[in-house]
C-alpha positions as CSV (number, residue, x, y, z in Angstrom):
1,X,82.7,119.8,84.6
2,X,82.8,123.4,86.5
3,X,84.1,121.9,89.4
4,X,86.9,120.4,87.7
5,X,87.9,122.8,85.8
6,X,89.0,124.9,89.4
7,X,91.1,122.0,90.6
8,X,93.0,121.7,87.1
9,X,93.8,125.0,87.1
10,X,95.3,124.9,90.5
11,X,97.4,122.3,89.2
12,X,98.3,123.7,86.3
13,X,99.2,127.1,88.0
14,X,101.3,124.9,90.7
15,X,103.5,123.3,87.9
16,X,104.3,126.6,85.4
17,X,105.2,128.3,88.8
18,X,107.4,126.2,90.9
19,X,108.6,126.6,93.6
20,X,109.0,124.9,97.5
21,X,106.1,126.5,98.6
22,X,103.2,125.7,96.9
23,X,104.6,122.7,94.9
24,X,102.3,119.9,94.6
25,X,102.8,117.2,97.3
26,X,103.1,113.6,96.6
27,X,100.0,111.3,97.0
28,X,101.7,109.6,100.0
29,X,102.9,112.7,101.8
30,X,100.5,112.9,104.0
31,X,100.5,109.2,105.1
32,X,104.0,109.6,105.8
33,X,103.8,112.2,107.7
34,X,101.7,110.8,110.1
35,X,103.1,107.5,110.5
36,X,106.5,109.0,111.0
37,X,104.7,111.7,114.2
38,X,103.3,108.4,115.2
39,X,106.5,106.2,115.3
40,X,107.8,109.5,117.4
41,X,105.1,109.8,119.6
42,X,105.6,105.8,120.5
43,X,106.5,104.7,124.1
44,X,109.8,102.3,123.4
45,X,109.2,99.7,126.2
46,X,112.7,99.1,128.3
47,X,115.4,100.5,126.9
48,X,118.0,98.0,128.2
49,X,115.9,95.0,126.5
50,X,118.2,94.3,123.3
51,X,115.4,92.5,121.9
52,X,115.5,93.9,118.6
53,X,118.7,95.9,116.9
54,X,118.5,99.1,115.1
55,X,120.6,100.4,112.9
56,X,120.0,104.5,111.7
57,X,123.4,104.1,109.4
58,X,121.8,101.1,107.1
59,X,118.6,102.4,108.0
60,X,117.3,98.6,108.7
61,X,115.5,97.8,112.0
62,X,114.6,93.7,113.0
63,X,111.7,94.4,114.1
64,X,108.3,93.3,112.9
65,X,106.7,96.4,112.5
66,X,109.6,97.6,110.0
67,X,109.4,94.6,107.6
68,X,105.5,95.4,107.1
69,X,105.9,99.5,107.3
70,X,105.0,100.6,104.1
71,X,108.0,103.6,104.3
72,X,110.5,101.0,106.0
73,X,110.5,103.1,109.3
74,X,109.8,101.8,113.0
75,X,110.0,103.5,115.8
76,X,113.3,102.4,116.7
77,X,114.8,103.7,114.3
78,X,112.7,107.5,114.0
79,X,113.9,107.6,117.9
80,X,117.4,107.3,117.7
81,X,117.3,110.1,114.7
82,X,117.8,113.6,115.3
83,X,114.4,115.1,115.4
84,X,113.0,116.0,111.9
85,X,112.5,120.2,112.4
86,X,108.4,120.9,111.7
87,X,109.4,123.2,108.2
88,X,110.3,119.4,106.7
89,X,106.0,118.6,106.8
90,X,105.4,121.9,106.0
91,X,102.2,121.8,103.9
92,X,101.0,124.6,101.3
93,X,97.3,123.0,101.3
């Protein structure tokens, strides 16, 4: 029970006194986060292969690895995107 109590608290404290920096982050955030430095990080094989078609307007990629991404992102698609500035995964852990 004592070392429960800590983490509540913390919680607590976090949700009376919002704000951006040490709000509470979602359960998937962090998983995100790393897929999405991952899908940046990827080496797109030929660039003039047309093989599959991204489109960053509709968001919507035909690749496989989109269809079974649990966020719906590929790295297609995170490539052709300006790149996200670091202060958007900040993290107040």
């Amino acid at each position: 029970m004592t070392k429960l109590v800590p983490t509540y608290y913390h919680k607590l404290d976090a949700l009376q006194n919002y704000n951006r920096r040490n709000r509470l982050k979602s359960s998937w955030h962090k998983h995100f986060k790393s897929e999405w430095k991952r899908c940046e990080k990827a080496m797109i094989g030929d660039p003039e292969n047309l093989q599959y078609t991204p489109n960053p307007q509709a968001w919507v990629c035909t690749c496989p690895y989109f269809t079974k991404s649990r966020f719906f992102i590929c790295k297609h698609l995170i490539q052709l995107v300006h790149t996200v500035p670091p202060s958007f995964f900040l993290e107040a852990n």
